[in-house]
N, CA, C and O atoms as a CHARMM CRD file, in Angstrom:
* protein
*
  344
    1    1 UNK  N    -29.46300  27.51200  -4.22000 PROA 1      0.00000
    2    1 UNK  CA   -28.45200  26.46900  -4.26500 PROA 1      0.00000
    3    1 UNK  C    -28.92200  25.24200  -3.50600 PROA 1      0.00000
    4    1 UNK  O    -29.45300  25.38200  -2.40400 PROA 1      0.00000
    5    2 UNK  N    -28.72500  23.87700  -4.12600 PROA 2      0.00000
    6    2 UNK  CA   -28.83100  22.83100  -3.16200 PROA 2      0.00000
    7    2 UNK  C    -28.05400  22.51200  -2.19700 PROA 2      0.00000
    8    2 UNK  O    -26.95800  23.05900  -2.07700 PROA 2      0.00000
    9    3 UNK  N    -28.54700  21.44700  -1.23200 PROA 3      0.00000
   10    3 UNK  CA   -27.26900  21.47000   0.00900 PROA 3      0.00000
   11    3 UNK  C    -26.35100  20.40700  -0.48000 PROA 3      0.00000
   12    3 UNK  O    -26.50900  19.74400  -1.50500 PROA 3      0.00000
   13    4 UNK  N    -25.36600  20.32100   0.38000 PROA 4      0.00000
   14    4 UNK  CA   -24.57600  19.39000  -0.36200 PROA 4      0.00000
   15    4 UNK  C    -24.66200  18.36100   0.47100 PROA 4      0.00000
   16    4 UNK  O    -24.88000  18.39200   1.68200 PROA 4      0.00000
   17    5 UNK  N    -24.47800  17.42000  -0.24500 PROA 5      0.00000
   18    5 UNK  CA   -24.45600  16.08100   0.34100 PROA 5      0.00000
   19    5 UNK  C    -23.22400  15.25100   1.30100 PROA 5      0.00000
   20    5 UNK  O    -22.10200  15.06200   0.83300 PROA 5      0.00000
   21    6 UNK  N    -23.54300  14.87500   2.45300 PROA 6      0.00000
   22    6 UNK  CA   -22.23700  14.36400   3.42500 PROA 6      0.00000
   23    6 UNK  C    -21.47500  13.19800   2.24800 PROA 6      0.00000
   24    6 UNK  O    -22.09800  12.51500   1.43400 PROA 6      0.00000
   25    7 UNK  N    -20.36100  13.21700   2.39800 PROA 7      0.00000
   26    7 UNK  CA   -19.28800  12.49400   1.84500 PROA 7      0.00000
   27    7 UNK  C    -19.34200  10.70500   2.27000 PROA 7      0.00000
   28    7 UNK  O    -19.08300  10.27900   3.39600 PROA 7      0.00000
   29    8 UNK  N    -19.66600   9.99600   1.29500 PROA 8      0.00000
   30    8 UNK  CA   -19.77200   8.86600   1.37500 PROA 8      0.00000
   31    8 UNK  C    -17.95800   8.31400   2.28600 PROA 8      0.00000
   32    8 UNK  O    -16.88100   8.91000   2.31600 PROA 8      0.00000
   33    9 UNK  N    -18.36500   7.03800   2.85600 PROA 9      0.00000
   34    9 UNK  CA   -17.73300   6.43100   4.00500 PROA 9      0.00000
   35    9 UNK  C    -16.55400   5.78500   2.96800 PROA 9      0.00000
   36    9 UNK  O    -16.81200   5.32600   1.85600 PROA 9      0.00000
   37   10 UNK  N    -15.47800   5.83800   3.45400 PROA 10     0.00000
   38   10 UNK  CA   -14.14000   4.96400   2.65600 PROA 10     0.00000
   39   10 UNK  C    -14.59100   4.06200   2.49400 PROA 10     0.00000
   40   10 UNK  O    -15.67100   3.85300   3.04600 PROA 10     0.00000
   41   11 UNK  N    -13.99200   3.04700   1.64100 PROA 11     0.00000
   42   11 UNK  CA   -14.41900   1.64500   1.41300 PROA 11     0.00000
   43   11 UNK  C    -13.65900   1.40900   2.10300 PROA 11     0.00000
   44   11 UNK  O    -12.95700   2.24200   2.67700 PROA 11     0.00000
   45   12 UNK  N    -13.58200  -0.09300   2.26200 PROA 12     0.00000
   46   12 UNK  CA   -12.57700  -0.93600   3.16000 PROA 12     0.00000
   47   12 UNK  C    -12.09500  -1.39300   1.75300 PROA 12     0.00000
   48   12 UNK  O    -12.65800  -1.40000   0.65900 PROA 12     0.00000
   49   13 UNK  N    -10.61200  -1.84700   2.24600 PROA 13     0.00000
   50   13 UNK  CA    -9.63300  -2.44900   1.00100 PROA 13     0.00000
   51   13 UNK  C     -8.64600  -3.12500   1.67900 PROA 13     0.00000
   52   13 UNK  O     -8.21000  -2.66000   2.73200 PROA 13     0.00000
   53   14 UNK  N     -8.14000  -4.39100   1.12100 PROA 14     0.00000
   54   14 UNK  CA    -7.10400  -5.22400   1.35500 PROA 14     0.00000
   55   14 UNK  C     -6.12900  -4.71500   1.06500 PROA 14     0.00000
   56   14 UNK  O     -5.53100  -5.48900   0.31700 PROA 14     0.00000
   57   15 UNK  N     -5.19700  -3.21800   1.31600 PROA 15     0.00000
   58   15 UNK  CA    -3.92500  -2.68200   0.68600 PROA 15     0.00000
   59   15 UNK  C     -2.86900  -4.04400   0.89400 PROA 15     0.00000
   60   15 UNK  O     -2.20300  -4.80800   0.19700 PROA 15     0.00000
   61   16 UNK  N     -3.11500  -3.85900   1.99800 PROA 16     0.00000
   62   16 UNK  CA    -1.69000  -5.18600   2.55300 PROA 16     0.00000
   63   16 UNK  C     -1.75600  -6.32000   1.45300 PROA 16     0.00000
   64   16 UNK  O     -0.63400  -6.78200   1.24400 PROA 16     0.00000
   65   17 UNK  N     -2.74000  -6.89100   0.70300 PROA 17     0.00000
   66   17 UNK  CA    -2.26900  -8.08900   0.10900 PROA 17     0.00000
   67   17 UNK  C     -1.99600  -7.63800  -1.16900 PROA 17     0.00000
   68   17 UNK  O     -1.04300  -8.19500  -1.71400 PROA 17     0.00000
   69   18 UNK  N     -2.95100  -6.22200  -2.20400 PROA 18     0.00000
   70   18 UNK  CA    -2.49100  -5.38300  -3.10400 PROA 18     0.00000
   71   18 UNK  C     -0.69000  -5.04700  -3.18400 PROA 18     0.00000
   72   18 UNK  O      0.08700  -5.11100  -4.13600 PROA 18     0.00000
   73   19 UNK  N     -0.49900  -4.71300  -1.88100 PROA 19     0.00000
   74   19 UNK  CA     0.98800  -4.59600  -1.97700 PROA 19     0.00000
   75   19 UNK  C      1.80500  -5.23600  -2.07600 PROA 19     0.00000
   76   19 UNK  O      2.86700  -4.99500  -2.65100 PROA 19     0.00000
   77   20 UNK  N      1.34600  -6.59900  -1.30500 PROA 20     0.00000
   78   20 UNK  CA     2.16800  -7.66000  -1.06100 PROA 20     0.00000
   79   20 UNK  C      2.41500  -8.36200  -2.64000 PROA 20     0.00000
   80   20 UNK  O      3.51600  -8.86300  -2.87000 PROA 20     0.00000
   81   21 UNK  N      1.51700  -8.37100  -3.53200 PROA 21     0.00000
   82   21 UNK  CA     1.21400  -9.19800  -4.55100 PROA 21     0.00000
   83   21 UNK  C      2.13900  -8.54000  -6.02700 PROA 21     0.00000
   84   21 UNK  O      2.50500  -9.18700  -7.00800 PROA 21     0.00000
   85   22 UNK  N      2.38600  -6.65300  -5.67500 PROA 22     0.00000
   86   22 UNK  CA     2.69900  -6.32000  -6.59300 PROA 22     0.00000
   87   22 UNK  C      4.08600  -6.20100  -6.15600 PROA 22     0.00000
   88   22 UNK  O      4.72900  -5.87300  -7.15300 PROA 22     0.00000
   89   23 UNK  N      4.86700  -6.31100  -5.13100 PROA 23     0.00000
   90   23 UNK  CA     6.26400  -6.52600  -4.43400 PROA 23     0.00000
   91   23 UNK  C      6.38600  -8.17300  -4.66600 PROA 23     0.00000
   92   23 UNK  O      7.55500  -8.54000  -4.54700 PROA 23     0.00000
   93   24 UNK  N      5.53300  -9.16100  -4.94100 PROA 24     0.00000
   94   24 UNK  CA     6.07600 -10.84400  -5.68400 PROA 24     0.00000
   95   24 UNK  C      6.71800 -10.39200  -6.99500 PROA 24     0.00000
   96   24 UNK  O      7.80000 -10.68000  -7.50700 PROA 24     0.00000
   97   25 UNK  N      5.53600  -9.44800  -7.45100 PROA 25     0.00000
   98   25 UNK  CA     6.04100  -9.86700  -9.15200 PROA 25     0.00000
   99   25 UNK  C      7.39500  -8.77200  -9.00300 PROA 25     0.00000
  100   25 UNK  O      8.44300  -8.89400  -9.63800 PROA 25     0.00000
  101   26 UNK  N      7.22200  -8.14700  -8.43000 PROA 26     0.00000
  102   26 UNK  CA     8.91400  -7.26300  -8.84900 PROA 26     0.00000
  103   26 UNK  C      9.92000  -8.21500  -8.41400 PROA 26     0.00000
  104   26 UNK  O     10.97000  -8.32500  -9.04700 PROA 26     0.00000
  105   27 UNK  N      9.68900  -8.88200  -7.42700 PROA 27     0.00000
  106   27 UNK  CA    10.80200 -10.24200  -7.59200 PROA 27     0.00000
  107   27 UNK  C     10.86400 -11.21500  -8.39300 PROA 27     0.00000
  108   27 UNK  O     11.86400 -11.76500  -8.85300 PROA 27     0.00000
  109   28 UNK  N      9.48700 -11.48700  -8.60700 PROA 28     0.00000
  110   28 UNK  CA     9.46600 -12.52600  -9.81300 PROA 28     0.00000
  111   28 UNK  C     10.33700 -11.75800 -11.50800 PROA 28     0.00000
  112   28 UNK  O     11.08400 -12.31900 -12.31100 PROA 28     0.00000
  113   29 UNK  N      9.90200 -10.59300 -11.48800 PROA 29     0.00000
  114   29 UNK  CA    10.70300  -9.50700 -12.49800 PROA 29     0.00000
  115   29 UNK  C     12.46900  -9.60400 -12.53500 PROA 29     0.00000
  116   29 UNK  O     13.22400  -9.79800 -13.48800 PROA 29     0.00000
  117   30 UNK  N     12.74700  -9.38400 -11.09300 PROA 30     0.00000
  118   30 UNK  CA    14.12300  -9.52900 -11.06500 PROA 30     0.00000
  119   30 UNK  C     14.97100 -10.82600 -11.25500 PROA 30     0.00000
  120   30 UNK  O     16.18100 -10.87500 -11.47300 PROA 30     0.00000
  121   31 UNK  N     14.03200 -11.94600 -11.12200 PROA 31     0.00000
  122   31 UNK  CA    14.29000 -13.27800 -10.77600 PROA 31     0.00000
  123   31 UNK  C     14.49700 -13.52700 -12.68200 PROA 31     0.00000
  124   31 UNK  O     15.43700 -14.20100 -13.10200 PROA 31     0.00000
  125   32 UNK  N     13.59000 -12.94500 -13.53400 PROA 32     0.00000
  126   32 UNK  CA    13.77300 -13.37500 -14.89800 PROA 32     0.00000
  127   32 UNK  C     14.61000 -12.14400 -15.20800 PROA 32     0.00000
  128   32 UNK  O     15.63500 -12.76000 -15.49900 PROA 32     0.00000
  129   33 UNK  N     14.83600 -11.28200 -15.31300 PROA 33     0.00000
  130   33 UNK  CA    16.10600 -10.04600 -15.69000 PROA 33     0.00000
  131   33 UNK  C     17.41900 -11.05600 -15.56900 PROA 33     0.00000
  132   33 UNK  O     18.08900 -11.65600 -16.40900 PROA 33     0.00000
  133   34 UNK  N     17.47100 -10.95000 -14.00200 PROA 34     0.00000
  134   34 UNK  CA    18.87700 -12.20200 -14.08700 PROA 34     0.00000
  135   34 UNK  C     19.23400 -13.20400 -13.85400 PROA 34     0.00000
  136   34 UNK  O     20.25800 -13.68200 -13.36500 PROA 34     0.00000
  137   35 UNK  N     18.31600 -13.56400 -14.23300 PROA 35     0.00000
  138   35 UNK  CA    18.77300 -15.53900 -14.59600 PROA 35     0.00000
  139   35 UNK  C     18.10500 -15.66800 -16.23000 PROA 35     0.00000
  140   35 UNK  O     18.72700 -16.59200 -16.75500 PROA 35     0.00000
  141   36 UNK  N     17.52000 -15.34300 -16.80200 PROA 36     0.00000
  142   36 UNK  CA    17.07800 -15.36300 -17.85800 PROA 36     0.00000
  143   36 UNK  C     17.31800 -14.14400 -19.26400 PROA 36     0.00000
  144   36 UNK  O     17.56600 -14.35500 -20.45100 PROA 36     0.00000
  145   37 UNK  N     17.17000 -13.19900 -18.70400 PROA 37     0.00000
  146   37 UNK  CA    17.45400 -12.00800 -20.13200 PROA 37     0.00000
  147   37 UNK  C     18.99600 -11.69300 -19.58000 PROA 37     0.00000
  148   37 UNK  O     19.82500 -12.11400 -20.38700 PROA 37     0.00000
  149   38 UNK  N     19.53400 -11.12000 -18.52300 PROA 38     0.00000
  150   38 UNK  CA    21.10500 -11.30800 -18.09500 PROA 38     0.00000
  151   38 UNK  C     21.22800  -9.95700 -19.17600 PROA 38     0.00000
  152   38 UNK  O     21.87600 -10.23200 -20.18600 PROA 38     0.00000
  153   39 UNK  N     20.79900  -8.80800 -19.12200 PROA 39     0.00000
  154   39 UNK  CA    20.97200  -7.57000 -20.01900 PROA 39     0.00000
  155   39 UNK  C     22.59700  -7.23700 -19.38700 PROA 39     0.00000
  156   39 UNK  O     23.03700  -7.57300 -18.28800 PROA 39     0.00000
  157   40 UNK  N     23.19900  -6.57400 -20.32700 PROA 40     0.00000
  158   40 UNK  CA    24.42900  -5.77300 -20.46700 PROA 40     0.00000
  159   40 UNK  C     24.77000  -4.53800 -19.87600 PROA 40     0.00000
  160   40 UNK  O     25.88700  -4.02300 -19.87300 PROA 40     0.00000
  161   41 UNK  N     23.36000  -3.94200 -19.19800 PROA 41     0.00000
  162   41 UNK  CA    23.15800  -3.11800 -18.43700 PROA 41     0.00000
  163   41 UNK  C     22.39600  -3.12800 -17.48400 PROA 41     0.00000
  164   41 UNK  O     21.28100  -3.64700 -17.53600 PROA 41     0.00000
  165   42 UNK  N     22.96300  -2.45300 -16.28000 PROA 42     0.00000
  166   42 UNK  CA    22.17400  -3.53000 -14.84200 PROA 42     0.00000
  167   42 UNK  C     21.36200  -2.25800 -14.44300 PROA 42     0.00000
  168   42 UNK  O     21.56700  -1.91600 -13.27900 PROA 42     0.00000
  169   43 UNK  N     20.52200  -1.51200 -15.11400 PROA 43     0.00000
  170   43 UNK  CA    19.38400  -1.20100 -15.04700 PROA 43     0.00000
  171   43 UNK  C     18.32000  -1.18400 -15.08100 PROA 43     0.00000
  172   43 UNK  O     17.57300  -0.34000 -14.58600 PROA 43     0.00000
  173   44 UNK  N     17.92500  -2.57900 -15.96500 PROA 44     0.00000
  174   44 UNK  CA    16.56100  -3.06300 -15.44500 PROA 44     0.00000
  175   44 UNK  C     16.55800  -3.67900 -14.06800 PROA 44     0.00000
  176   44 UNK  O     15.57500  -3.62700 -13.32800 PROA 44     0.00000
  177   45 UNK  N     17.77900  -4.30600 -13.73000 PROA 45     0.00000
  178   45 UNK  CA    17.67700  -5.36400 -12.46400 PROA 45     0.00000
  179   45 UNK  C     17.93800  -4.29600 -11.22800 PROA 45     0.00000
  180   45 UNK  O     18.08800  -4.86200 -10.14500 PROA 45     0.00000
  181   46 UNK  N     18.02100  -2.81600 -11.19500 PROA 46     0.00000
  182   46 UNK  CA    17.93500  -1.94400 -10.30400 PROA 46     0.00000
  183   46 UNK  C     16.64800  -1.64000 -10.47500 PROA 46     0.00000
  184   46 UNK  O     16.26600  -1.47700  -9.31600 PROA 46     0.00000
  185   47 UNK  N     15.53200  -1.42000 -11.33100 PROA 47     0.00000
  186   47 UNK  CA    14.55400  -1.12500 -11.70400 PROA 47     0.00000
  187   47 UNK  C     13.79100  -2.02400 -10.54000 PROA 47     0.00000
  188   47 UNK  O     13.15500  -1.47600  -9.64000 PROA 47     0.00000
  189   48 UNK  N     13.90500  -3.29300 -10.63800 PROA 48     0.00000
  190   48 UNK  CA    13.29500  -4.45900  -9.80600 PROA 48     0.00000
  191   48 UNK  C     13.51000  -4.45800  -8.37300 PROA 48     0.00000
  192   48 UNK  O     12.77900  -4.75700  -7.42900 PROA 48     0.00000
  193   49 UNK  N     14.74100  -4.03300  -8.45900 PROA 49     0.00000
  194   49 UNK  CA    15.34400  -3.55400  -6.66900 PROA 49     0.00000
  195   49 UNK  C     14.22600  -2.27000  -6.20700 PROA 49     0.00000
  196   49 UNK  O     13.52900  -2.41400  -5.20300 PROA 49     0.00000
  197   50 UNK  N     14.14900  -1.03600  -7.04600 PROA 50     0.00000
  198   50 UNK  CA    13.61900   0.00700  -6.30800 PROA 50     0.00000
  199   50 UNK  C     12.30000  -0.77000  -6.30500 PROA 50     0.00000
  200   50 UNK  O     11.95300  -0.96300  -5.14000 PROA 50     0.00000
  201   51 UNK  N     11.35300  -1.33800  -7.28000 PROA 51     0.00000
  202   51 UNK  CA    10.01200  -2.02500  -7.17700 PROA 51     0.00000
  203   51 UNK  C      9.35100  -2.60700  -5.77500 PROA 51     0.00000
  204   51 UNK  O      8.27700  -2.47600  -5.19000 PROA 51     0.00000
  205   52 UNK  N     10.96800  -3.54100  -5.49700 PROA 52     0.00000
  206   52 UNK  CA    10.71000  -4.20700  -4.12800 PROA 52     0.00000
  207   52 UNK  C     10.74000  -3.60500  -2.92500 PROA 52     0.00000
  208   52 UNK  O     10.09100  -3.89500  -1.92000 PROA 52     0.00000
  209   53 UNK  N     11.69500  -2.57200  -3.12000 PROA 53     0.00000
  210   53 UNK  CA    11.94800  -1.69400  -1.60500 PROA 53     0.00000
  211   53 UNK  C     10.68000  -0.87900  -1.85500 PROA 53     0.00000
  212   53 UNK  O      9.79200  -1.15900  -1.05000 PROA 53     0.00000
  213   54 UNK  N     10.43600  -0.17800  -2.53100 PROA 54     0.00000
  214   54 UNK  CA     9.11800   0.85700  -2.58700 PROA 54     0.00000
  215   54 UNK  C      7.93700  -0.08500  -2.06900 PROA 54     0.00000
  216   54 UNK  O      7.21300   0.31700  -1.15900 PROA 54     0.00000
  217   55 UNK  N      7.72000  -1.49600  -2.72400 PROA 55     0.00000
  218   55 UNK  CA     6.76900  -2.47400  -2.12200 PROA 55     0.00000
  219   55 UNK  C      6.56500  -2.74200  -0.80900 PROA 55     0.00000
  220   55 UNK  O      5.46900  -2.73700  -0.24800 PROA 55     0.00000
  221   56 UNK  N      7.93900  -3.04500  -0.16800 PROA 56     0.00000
  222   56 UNK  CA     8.32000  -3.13600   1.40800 PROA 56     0.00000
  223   56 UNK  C      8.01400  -2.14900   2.19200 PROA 56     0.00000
  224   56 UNK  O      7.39700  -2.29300   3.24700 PROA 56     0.00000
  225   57 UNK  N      8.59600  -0.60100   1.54500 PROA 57     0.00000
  226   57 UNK  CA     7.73500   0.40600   2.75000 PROA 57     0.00000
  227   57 UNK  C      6.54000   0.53500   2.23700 PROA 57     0.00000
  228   57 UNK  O      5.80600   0.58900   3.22400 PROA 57     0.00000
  229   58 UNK  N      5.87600   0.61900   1.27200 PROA 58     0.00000
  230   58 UNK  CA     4.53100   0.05300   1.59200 PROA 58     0.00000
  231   58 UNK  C      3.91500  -0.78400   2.58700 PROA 58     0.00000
  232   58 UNK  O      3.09200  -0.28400   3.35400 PROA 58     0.00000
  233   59 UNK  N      4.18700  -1.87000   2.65400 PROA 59     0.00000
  234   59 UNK  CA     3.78700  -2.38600   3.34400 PROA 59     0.00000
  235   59 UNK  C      3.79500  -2.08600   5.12500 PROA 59     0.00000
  236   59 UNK  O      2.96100  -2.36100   5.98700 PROA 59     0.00000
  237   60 UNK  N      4.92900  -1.50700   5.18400 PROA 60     0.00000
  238   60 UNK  CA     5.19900  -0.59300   6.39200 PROA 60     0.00000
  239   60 UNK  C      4.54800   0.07700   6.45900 PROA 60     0.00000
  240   60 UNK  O      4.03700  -0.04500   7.57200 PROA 60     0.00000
  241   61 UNK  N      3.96400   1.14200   5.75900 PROA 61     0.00000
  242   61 UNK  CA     3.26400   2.23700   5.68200 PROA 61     0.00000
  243   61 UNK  C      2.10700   1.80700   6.15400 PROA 61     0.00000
  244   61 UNK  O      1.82600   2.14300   7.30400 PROA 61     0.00000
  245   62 UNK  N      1.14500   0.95700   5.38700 PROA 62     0.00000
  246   62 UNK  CA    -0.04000   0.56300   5.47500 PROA 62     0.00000
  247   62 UNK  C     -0.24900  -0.00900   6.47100 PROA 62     0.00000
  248   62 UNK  O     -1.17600   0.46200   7.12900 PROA 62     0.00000
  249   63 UNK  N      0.44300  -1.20600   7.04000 PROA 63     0.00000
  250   63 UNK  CA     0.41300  -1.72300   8.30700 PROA 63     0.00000
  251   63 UNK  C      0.39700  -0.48900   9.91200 PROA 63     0.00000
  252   63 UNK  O     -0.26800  -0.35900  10.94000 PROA 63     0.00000
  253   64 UNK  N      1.39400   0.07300   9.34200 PROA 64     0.00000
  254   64 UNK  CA     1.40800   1.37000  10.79700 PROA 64     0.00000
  255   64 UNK  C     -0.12500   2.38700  10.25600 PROA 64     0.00000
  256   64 UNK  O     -1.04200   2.65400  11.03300 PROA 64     0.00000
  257   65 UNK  N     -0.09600   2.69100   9.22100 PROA 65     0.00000
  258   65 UNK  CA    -1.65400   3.53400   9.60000 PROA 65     0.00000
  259   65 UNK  C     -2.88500   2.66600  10.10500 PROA 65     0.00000
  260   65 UNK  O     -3.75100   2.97900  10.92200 PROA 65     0.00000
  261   66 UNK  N     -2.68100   1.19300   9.21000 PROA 66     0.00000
  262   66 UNK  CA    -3.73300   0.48200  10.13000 PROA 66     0.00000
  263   66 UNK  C     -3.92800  -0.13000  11.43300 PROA 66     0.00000
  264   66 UNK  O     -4.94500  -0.73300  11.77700 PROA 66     0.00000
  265   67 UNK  N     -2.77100   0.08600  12.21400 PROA 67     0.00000
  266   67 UNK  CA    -2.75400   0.45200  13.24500 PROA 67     0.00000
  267   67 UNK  C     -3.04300   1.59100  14.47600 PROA 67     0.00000
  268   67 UNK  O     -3.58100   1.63600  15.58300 PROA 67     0.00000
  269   68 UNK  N     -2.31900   2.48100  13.52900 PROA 68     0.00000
  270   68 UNK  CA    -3.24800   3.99100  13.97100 PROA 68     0.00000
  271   68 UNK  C     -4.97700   3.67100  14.41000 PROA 68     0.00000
  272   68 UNK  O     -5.55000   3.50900  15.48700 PROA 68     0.00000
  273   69 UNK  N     -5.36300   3.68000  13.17200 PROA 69     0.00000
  274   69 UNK  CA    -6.85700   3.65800  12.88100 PROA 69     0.00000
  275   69 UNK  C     -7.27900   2.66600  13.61200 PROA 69     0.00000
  276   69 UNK  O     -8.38700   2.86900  14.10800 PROA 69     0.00000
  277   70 UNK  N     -6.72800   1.53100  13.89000 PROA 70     0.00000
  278   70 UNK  CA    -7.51100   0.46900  15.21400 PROA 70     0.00000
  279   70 UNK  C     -7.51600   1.17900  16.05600 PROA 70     0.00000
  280   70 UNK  O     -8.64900   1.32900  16.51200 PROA 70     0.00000
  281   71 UNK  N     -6.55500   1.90100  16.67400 PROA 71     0.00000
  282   71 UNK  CA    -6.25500   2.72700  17.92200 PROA 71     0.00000
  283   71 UNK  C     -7.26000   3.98500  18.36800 PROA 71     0.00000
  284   71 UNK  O     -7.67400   4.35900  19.46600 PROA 71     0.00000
  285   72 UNK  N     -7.44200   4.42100  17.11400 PROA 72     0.00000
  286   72 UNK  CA    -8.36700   5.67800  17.03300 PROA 72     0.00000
  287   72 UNK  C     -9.85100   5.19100  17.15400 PROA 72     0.00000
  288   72 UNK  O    -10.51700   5.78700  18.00100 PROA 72     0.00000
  289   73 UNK  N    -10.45500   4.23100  16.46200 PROA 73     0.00000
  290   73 UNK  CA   -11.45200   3.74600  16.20400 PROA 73     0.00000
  291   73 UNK  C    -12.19300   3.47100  17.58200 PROA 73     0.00000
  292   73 UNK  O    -13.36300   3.69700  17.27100 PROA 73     0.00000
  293   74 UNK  N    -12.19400   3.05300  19.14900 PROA 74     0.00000
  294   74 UNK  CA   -13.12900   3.35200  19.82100 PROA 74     0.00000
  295   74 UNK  C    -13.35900   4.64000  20.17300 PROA 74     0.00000
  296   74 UNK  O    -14.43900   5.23100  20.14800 PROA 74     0.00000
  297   75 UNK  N    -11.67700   5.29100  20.69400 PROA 75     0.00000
  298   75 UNK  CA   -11.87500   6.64500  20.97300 PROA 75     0.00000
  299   75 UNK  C    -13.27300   7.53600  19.79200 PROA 75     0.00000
  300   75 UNK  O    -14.15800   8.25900  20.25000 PROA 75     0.00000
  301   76 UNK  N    -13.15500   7.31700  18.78800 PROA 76     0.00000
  302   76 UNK  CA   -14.26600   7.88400  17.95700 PROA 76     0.00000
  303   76 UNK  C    -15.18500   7.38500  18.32200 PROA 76     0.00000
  304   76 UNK  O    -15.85800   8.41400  18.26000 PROA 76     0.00000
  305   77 UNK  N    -16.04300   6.48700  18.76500 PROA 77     0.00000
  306   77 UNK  CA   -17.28600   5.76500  18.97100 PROA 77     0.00000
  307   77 UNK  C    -17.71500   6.06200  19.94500 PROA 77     0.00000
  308   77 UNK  O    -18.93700   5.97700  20.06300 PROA 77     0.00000
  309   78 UNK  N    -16.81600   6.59500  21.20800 PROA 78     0.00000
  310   78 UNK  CA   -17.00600   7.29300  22.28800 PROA 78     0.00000
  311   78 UNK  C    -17.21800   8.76300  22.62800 PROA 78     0.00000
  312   78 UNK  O    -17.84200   9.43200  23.45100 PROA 78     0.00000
  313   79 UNK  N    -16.47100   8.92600  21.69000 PROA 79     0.00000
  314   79 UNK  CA   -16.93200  10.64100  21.37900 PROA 79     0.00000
  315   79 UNK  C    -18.11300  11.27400  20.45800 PROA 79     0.00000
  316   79 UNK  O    -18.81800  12.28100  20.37900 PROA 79     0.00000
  317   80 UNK  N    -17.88800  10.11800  19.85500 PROA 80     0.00000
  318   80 UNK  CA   -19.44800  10.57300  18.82100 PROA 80     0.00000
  319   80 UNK  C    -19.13000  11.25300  17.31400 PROA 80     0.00000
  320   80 UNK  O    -19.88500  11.61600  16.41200 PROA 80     0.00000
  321   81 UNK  N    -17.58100  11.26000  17.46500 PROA 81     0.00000
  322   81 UNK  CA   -17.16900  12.06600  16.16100 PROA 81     0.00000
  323   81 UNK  C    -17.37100  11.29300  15.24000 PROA 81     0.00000
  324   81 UNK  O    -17.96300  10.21500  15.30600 PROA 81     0.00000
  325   82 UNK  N    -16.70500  11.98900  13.95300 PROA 82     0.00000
  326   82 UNK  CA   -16.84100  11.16000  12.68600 PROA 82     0.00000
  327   82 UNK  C    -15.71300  10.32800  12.72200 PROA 82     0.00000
  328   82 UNK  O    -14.76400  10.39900  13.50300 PROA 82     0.00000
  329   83 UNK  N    -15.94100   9.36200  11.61100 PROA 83     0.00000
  330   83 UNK  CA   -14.59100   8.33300  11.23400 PROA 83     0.00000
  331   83 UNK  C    -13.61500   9.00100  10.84100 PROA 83     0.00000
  332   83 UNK  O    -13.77600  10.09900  10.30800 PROA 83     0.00000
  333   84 UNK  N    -12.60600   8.54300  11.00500 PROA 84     0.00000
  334   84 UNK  CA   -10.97800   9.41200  10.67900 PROA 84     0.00000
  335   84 UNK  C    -10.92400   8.98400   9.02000 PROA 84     0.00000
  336   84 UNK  O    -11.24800   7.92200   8.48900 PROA 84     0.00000
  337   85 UNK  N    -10.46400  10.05300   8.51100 PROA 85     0.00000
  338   85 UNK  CA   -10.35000   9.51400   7.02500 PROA 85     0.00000
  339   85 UNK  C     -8.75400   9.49800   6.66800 PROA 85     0.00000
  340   85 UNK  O     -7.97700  10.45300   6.68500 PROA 85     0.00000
  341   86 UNK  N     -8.50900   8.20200   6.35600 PROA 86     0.00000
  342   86 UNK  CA    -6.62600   8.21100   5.55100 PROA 86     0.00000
  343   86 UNK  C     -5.92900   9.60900   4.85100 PROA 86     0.00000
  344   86 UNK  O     -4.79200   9.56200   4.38100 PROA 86     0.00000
């Protein structure tokens, strides 16, 4: 059998502006639902509501782990361990 190979390093990624960008358009979404299509049933314009709140704790989310991980990040450099993985 061959050995296996160590696991390549996370990429780095801009989540925060990914999130931020796809929580505009769910407002921009809700912004044309009702002022513009004005449907008979207010389920698309709840559709746009959960979009934005799910967007928002995102952004919560991501912000507090990348905080974590600043926090963690000398302690690892000092110990010699590996990088913390998400």
């Amino acid at each position: 059998m061959s050995e296996r190979h160590p696991d390549p390093m996370p990429l780095r990624t801009r989540d925060t502006v990914t999130i931020l960008t796809g929580t505009v358009l769910w407002a921009i979404a809700l912004a044309v639902v009702l002022l513009v299509v004005r449907p008979p049933d207010p389920r698309p314009a709840w559709v746009c509501v959960v979009g934005i709140g799910l967007g928002l704790f995102g952004l919560w989310y991501v912000r507090r782990r990348d905080a974590r991980m600043r926090e963690a990040a000398p302690a690892d450099e000092v110990a010699g361990s590996e990088p913390r993985r998400p």
